[in-house]
Every structure is written in C-alpha cells, then in structure tokens.
C-alpha positions as CSV (number, residue, x, y, z in Angstrom):
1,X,40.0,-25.2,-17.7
2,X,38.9,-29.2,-17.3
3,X,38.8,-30.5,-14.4
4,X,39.3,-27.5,-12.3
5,X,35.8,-28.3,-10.7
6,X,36.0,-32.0,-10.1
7,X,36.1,-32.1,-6.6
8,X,33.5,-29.2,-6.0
9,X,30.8,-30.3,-3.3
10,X,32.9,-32.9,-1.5
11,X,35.2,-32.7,1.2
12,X,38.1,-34.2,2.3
13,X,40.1,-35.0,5.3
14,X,44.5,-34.8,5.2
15,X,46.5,-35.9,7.8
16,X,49.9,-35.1,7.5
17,X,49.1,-31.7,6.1
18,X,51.5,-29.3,7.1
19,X,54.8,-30.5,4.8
20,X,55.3,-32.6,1.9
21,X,53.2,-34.6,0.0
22,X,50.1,-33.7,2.9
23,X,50.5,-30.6,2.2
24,X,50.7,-31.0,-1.7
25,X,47.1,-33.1,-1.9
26,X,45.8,-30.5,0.4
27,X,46.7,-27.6,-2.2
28,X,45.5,-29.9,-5.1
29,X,42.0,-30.8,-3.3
30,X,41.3,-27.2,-2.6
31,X,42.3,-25.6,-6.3
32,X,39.8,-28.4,-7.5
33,X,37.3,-27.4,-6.2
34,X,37.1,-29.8,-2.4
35,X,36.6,-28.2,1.1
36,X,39.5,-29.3,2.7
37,X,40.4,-30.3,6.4
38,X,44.1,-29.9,7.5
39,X,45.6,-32.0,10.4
40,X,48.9,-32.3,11.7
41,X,50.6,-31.1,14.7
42,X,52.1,-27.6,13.4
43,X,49.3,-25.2,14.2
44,X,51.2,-22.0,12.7
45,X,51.8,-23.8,8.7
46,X,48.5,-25.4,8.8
47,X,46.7,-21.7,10.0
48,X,48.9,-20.6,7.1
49,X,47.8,-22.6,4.2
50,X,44.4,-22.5,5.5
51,X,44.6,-18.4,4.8
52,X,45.8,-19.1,1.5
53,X,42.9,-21.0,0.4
54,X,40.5,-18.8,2.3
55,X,37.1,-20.5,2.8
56,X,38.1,-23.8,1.0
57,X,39.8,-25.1,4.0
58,X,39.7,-25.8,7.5
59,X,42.8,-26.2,9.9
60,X,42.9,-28.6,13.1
61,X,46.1,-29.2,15.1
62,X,46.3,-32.6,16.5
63,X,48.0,-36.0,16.8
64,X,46.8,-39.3,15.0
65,X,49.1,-41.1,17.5
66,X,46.8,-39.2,20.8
C-alpha cells in the first residue's frame, strides 16, 4: 500500500503522547514506517503503546514543564 513506508529511516520525537492527538501522530509515525519516541507524564499508557508497536517505539516518562 503507498505510503505505508514514508517515514522509514527517520525518527521522531511526540510530546504529549499518551492521549489524544499525541498519541494519534505517535500511532500514525510508527505504522509509517518512523521510529518513534513517546513522552508525557503517564508511564503505564506510554509503556503500553510502546508494546504495541514493538521495536518502532521508545517510551520516556517526563515533564516538558521540569
């Protein structure tokens, strides 16, 4: 399918990533192909979306206000 593969070989970085539109470009990046990085403050939802996408992403609890 097109496009599926756009994204392979880069990587990107979502704040925000554990709810709503975060976690919606995080999903999108990783089914096209990106390595992603997850970070928000909800450690279990971001280890949990980084399960589902096995390899393709990388969770990091955190603030951006700290």
């Amino acid at each position: 399918m097109p496009g599926l593969t756009e994204y392979r070989g880069t990587a990107g970085i979502v704040t925000g990533a554990s709810s709503g539109i975060g976690a919606a470009c995080a999903a999108k990046l990783a089914e096209r192909g990106a390595r992603v990085v997850l970070f928000a403050r909800s450690e279990e939802t971001l280890r949990d979306m980084a399960a589902r996408h096995e390899d393709r992403m990388l969770a990091i609890v955190g603030d951006v206000a700290d």
